[in-house]
Backbone as numpy.savetxt, mean C-alpha at the origin, in Angstrom:
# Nx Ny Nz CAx CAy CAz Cx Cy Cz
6.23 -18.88 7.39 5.32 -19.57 6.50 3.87 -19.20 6.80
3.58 -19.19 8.15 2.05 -18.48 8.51 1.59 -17.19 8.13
2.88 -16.53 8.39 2.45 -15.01 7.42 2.28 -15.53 5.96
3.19 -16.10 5.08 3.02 -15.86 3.62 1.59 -16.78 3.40
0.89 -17.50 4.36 0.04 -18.45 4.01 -1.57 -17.19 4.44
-1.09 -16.45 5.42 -2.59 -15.48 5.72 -2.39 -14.64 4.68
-1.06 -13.95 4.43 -1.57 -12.91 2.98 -1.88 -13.40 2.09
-1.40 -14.41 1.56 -2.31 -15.18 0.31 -3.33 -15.39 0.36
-4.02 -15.51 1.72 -5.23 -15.84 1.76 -6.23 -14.60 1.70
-5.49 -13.38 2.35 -6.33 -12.28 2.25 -6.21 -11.47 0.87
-5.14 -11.91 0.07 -5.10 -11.25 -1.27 -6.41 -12.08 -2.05
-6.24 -13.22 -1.70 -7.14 -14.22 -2.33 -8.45 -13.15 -2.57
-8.99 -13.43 -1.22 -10.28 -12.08 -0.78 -10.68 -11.39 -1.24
-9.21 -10.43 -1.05 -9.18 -8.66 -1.59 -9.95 -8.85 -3.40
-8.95 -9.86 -3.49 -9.11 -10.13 -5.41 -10.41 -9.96 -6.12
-10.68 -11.19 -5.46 -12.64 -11.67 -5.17 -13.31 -10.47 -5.18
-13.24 -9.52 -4.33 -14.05 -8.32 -4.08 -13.83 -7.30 -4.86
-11.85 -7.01 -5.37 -12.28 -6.00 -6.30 -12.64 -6.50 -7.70
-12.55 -8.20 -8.20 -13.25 -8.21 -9.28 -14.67 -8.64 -9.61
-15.50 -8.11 -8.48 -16.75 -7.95 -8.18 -17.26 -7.14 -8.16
-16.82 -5.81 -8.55 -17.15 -4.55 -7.92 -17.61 -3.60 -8.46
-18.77 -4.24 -9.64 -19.03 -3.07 -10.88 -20.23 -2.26 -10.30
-19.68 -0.27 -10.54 -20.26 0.47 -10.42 -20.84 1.37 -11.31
-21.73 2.05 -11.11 -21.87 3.46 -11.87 -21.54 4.33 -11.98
-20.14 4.40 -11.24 -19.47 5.47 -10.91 -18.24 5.87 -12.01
-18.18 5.80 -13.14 -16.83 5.94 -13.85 -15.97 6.59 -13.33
-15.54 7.16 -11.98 -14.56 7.81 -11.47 -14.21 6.72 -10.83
-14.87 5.30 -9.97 -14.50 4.91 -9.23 -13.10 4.19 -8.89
-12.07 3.83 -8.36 -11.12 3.80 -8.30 -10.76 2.44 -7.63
-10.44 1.20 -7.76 -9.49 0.65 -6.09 -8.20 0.24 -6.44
-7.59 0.06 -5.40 -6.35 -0.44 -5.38 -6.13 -1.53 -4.23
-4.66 -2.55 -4.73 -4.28 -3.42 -3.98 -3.23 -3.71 -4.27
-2.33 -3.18 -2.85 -0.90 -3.42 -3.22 -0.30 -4.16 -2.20
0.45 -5.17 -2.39 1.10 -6.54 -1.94 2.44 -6.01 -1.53
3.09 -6.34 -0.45 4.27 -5.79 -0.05 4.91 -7.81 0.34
5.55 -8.36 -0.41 6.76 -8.91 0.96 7.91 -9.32 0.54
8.30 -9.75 1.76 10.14 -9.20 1.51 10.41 -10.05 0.83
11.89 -9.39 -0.23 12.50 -9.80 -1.22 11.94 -9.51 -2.56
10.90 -9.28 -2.79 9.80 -8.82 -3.56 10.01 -7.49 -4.26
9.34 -7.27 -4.90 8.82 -6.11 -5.70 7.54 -5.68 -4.84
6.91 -4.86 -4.61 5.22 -3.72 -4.49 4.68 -4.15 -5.58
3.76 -4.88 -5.37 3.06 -5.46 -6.63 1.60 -4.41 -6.04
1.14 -4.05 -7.19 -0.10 -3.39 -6.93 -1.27 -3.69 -8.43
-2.67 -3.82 -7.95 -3.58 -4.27 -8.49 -4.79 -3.24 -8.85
-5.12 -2.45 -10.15 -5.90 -1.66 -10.05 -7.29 -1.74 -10.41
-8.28 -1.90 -10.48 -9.51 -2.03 -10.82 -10.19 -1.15 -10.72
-10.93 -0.25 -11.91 -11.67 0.62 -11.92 -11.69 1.84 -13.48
-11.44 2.91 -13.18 -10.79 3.16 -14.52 -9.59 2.99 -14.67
-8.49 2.56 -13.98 -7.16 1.59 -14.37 -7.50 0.58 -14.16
-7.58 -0.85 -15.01 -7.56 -2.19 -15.08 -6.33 -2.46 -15.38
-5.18 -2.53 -14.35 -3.90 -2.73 -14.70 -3.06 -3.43 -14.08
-2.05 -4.57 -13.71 -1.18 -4.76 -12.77 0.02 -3.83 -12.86
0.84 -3.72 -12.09 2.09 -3.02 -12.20 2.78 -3.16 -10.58
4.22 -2.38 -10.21 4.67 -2.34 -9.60 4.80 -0.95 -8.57
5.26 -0.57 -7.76 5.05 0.66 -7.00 6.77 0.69 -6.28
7.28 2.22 -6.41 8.25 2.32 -5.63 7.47 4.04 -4.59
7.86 3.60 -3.47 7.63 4.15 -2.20 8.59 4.80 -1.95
8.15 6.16 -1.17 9.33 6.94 0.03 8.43 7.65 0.96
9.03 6.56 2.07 8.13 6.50 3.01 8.44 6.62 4.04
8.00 8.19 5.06 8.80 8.55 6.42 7.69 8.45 7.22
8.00 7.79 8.24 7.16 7.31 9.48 8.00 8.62 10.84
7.16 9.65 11.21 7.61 10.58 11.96 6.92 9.98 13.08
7.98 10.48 14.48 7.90 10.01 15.45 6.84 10.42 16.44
5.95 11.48 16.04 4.31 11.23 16.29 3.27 10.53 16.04
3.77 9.61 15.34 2.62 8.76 14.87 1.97 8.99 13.42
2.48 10.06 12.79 1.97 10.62 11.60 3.30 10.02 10.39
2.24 9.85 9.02 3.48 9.47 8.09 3.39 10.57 6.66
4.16 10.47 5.73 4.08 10.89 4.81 4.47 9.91 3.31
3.77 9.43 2.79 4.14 8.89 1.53 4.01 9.55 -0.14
5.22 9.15 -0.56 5.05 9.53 -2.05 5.19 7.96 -2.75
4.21 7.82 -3.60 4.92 6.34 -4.22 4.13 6.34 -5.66
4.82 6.14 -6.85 4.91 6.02 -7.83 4.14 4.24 -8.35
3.04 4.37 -8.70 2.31 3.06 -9.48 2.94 3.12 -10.70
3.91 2.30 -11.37 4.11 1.65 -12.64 3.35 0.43 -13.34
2.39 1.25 -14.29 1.83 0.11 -15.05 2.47 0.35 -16.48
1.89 -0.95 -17.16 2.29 -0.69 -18.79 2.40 0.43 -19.44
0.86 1.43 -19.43 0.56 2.35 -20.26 0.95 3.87 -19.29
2.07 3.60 -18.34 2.38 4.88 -17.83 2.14 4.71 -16.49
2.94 5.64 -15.71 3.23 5.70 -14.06 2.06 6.71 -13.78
1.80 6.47 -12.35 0.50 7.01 -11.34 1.35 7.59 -10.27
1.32 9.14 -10.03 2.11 9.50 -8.42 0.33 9.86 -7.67
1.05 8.92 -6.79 0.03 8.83 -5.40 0.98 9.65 -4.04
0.24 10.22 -3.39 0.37 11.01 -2.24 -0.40 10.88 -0.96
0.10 10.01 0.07 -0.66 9.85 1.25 -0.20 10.55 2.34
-0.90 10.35 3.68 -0.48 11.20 4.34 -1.47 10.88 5.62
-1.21 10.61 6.76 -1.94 10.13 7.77 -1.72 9.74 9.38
-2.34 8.58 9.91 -1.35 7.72 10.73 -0.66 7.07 11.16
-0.46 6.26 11.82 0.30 4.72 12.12 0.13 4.33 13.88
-0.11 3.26 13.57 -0.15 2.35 15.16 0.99 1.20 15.24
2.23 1.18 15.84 3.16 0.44 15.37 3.48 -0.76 16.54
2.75 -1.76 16.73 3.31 -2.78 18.20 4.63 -3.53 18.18
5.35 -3.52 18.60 6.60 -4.61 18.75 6.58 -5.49 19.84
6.79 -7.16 19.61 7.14 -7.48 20.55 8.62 -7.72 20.98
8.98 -7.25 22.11 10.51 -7.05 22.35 10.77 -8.09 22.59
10.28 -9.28 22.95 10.62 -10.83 22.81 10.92 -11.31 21.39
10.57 -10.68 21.19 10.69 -11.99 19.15 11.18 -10.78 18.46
10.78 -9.17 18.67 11.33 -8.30 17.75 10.19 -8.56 16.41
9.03 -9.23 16.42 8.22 -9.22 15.62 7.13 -7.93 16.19
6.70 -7.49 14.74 5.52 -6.18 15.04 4.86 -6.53 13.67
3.11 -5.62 14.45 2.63 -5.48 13.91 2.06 -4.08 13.56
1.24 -2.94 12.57 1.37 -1.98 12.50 0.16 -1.72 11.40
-0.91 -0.95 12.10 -1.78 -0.15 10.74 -1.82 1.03 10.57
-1.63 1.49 9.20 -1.49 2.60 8.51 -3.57 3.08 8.10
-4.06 4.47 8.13 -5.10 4.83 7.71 -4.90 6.02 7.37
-5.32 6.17 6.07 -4.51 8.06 5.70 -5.44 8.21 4.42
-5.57 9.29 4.23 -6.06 10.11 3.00 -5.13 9.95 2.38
-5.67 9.90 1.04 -4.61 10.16 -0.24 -5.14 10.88 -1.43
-4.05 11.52 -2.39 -4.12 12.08 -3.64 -3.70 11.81 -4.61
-4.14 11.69 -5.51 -3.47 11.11 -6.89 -3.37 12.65 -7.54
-1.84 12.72 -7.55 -0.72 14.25 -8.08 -0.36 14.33 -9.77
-1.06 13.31 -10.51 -0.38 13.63 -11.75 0.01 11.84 -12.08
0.62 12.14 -13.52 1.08 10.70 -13.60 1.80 11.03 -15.09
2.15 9.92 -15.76 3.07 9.77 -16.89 2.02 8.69 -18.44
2.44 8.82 -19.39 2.13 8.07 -20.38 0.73 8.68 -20.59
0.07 7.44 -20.50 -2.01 7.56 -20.62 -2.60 7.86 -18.98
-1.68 7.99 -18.09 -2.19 8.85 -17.17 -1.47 9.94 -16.88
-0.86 10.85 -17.46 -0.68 12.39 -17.34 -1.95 13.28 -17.22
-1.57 14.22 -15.94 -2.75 14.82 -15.92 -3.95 14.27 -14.82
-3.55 13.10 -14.66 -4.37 12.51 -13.34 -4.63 12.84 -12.41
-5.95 12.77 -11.82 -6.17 13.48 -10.74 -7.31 12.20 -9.76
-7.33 12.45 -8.21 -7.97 11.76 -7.39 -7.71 11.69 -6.38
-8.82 11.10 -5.21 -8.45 11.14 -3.83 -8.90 9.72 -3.07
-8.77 9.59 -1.93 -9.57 8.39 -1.35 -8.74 8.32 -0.04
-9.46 7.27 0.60 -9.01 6.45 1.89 -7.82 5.08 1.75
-6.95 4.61 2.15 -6.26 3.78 1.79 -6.36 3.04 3.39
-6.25 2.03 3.60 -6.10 1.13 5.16 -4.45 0.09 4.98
-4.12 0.32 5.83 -2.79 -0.80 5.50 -2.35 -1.65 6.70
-2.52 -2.90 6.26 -1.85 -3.56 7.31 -0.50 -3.96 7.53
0.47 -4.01 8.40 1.43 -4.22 8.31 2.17 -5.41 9.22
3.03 -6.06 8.40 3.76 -6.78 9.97 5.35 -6.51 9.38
6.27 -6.70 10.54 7.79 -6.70 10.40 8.34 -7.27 11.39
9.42 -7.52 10.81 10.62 -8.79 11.39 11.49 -7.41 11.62
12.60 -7.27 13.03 13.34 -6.19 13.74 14.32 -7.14 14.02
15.35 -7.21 13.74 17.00 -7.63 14.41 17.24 -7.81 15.86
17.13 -9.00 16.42 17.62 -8.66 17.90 19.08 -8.43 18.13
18.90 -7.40 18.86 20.24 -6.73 19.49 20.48 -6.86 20.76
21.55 -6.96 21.61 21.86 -7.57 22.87 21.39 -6.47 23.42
20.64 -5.14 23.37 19.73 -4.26 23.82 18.28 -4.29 23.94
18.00 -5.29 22.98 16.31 -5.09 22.07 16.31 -5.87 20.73
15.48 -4.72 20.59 14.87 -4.82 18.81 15.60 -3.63 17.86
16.09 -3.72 17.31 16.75 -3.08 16.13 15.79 -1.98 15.69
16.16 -0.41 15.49 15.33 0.59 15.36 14.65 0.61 13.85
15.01 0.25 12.70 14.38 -0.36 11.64 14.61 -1.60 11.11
12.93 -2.39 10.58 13.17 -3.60 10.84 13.45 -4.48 9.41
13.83 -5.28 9.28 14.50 -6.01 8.09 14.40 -6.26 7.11
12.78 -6.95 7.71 11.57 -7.12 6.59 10.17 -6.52 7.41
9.37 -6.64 5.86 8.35 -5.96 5.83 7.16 -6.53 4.87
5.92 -7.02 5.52 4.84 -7.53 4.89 3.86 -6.71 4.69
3.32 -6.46 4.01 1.74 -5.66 3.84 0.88 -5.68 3.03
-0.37 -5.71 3.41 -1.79 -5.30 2.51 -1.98 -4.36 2.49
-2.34 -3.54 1.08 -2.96 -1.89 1.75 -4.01 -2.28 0.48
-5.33 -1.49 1.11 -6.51 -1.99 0.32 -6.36 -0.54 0.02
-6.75 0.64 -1.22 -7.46 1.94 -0.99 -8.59 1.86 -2.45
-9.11 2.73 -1.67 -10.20 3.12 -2.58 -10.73 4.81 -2.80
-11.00 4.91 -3.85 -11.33 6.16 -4.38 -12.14 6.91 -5.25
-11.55 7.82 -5.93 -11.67 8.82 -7.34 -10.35 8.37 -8.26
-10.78 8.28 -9.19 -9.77 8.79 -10.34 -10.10 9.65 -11.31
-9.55 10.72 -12.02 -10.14 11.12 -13.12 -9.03 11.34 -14.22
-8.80 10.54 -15.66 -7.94 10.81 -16.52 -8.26 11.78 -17.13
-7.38 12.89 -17.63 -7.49 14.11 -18.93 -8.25 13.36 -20.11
């Protein structure tokens, strides 16, 4: 309940700030995407997409510390492929099997579908993470069950 009560509170925030955020920049870009379990990837766009929609992820966490993501933004007027690519800091506690974990990576916006075909952009994305791990009469379970997250990014966009 303390987790679902701090992300609400930091989406609250996030909200506040990106619908505050008028620039001169017509490229400018942000995003905010909501992760928790049982859920859908709800993601929030403000900028030249003013859109809600959903996001499906494929997402490999390599055992250097480096990740690779592809994940697909679904809004109304057509899908967004985003491309990240970066770090990760991942803590577990082997008592509770609870962790926490931040993601910081460059990203690219590869193209997209509908009224964004042809899309193009880049930026910084930050992600916070926490997860629930299975205790096992060894430990903590090597992937974990559930999964909470904020990822704030911000950028470029440019539509055709």
């Amino acid at each position: 309940m303390r987790v679902f009560a701090a992300l609400t509170v930091v989406v609250v925030v996030m909200l506040a700030a990106l619908g505050g955020s008028a620039t001169a920049d017509p490229t400018n870009q942000h995003w905010l995407v909501v992760t928790q379990p049982g859920e859908p990837t709800r993601v929030l766009a403000r900028g030249v997409i003013d859109a809600e929609g959903i996001v499906t992820d494929v997402l490999t966490l390599n055992p250097d510390g480096t990740f690779d993501n592809l994940a697909t933004q679904h809004f109304p007027d057509g899908d967004l492929f985003y491309h990240g690519a970066g770090t990760y800091e991942i803590d577990v506690n082997q008592s509770s099997c609870h962790g926490i974990g931040d993601v910081v990576g460059p990203f690219d916006i590869t193209g997209g579908t509908g009224a964004y075909a042809g899309a193009s952009g880049n930026g910084v994305a930050l992600i916070h993470l926490r997860f629930v791990f299975e205790q096992t009469p060894t430990g903590c379970s090597l992937r974990p069950t559930k999964v909470s997250a904020i990822a704030h990014a911000k950028g470029t966009l440019e539509l055709p």
